[in-house]
N, C-alpha and C positions, 0 to 999 in steps of 0.2 A: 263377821270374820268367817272366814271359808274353814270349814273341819277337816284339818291334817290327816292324813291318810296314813295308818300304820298298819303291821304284821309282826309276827312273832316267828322265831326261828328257834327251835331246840338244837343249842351248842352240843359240840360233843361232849361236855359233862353234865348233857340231860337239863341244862338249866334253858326257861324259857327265855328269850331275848328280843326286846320289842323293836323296831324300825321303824320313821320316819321318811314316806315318799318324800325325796326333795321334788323329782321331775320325773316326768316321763317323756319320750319322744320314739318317733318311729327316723330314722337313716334314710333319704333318699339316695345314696351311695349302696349303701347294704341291704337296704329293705328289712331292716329287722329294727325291732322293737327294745328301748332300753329304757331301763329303772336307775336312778341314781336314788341311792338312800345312805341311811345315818343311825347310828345308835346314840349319837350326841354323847360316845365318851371322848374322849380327847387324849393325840402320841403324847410320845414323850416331848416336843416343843409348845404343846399346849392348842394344838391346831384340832379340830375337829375331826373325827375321821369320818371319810366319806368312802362309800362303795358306788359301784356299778355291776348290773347285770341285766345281760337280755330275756326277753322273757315276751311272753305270748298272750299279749291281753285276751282274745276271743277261749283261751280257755278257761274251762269254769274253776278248774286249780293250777294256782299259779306257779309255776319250779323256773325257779330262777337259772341261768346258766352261766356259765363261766365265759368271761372277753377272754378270748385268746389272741388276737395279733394288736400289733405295735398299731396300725393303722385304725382300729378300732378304738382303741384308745384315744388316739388323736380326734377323732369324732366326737368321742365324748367329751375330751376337756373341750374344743368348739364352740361346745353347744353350753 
């Protein structure tokens, strides 16, 4: 079985918070690089919540960044 890929993000009330790479992919549209990941808590309909951010695998630390257009998005659910 392949070793899930996680990270830890400090919320804004300093609590650490662990993630679950779903996928990675690079955009041949946009040329850029995106993280779809999970804390595996679940909305209020009982669905998993999922994220997305782009991000820059060749650096040696990773910062996540914010999707900002509608069209990006559409990329993402795509894929």
């Amino acid at each position: 079985m392949d070793k899930q890929m996680t990270f830890k993000i400090t919320n804004e009330d300093g609590v650490d918070v662990e993630y679950e790479v779903l996928f990675t992919f690079e955009s041949d549209e946009t040329k850029k690089n995106y993280m779809v990941y999970t804390d595996n808590t679940k909305d209020e309909e009982g669905n998993i919540k999922v994220y997305a951010s782009i991000y820059e695998p060749e650096k040696d630390e990773t910062k996540l960044e914010p999707i900002e257009t509608e069209e990006e998005w559409a990329i993402i659910q795509k894929s």
